[in-house]
C-alpha positions, 0 to 999 in steps of 0.5 A, a space after each residue: 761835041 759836049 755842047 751838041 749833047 748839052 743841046 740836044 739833052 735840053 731840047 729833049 727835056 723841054 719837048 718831053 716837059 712841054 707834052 706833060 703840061 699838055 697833057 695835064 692842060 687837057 686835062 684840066 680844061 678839057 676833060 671830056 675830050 681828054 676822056 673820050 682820047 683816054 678810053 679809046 686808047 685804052 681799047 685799042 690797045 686792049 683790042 689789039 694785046 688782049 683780044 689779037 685783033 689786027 692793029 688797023 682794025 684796033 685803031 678804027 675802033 679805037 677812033 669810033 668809040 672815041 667818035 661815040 663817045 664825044 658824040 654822047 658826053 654832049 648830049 644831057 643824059 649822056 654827060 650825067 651817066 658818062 662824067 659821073 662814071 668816070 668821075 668815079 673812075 679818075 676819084 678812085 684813081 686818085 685815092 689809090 695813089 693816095 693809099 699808096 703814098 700814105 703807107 696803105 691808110 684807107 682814111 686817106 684812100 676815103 677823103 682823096 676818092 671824095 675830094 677827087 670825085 667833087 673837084 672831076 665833077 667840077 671839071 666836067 661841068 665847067 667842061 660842058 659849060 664852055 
């Protein structure tokens, strides 16, 4: 019986370690769909906690604006205003975890948002590249 636990342990490990290395390979190769699956989760849930709308209905918003802003990261103006936001947004993220980490140093918040915001513009437009 322990060794059907063992087993099962393994197996649940394994699948939760493979769906990180999946998630972080989209975003790393792929940070414009990553993006467009990202915000709209984000407003689906928003449209369903904050604002009471019905599930279905969050999820049809949810898969449009992910249609729309797909749709939008593809086309030239779009790329430049949409990657440069959330450029923006993923560098500033990065530079709270930093200002967290290092003990509230805004030195670090500063050069992590800087590095970060230069390497997610790369990945985007290696992004828009392939």
């Amino acid at each position: 019986m322990a060794a059907l636990f063992s087993y099962g342990l393994v197996l649940a490990i394994s699948i939760i370690i493979g769906l990180i290395f999946t998630i972080i390979g989209v975003f790393v190769g792929h940070i414009i769909l990553f993006d467009s699956i990202f915000l709209a989760a984000i407003s689906g849930i928003i449209c369903n906690q904050i604002w009471s709308v019905h599930p279905a209905l969050c999820l049809v918003i949810a898969i449009a604006l992910f249609g729309l802003l797909f749709w939008l990261q593809n086309t030239k103006v779009g790329f430049w205003i949409i990657g440069v936001l959330l450029s923006a947004f993923w560098a500033f993220v990065f530079g709270f975890f930093a200002h967290i980490f290092a003990g509230e140093d805004m030195i670090w918040f500063y050069v992590v948002m800087g590095l970060g915001f230069i390497v997610m513009m790369g990945l985007h437009l290696k992004a828009r590249n392939t």
